[in-house]
C-alpha positions as CSV (number, residue, x, y, z in Angstrom):
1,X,98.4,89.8,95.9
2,X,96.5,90.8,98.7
3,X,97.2,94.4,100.4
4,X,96.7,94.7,103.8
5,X,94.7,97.7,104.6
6,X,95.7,100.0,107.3
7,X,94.7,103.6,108.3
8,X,97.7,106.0,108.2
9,X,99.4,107.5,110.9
10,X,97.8,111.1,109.7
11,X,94.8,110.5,110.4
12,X,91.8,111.7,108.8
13,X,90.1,108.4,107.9
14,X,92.7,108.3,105.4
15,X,93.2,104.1,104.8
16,X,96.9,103.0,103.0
17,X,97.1,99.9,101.1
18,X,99.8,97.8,101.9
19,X,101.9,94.7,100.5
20,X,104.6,92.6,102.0
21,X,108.3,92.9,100.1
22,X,108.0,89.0,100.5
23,X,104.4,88.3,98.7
24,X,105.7,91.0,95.9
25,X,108.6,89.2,95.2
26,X,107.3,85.6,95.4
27,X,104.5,87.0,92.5
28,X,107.1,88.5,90.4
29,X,110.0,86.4,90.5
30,X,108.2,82.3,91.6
31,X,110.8,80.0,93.3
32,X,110.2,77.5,96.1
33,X,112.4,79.6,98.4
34,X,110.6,82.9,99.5
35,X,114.4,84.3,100.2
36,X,115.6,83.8,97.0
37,X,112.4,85.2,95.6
38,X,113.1,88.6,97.7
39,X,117.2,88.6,96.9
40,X,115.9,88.5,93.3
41,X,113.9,91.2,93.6
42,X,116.4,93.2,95.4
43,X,119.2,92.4,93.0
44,X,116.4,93.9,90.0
45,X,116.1,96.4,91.7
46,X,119.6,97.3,91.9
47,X,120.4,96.7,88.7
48,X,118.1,99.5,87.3
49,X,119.1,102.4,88.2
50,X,115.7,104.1,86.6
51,X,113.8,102.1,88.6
52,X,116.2,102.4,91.3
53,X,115.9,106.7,91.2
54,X,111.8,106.0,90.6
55,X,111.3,104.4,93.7
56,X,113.2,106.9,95.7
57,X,111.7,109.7,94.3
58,X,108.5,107.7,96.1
59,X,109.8,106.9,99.5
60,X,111.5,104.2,98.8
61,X,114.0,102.3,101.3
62,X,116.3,99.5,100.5
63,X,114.8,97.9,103.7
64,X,111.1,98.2,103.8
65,X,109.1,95.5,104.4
66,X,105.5,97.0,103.1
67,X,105.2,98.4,100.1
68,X,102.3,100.7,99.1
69,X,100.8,101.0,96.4
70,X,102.5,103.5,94.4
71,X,106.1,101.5,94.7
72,X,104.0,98.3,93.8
73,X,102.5,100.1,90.6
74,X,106.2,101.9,90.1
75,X,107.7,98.4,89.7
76,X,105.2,96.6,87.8
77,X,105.5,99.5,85.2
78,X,109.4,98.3,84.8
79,X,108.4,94.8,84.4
């Protein structure tokens, strides 16, 4: 995976790691269709509702499109 490295709105010379919802799924879940990858990922997702209340506890959104790097560790811990 390759996060995408962006300074944060804050400031401070603070840099946030970043990586698409569509690269995360297509690692976890491998299919030749990148949306079915992602509807996978989502319909995990929903399905586990302590991964589900993890994530949202972090700033998770049913609708992002980047992830950082604490929602990408949250859900490899689940794996």
């Amino acid at each position: 995976m390759n996060y995408i490295k962006r300074k944060t709105t804050a400031g401070q010379g603070r840099m946030a790691y970043f990586v698409s919802r569509r690269e995360l799924a297509c690692h976890l879940f491998p299919s030749p269709d990148p949306k079915l990858s992602v509807a996978t990922l989502h319909r995990w997702i929903d399905g586990d509702p302590q991964l589900r209340q993890s994530l949202r506890r972090i700033g998770y959104q049913p609708r992002t499109r980047w992830f950082n790097r604490r929602i990408v560790e949250t859900i490899q811990r689940f794996i």
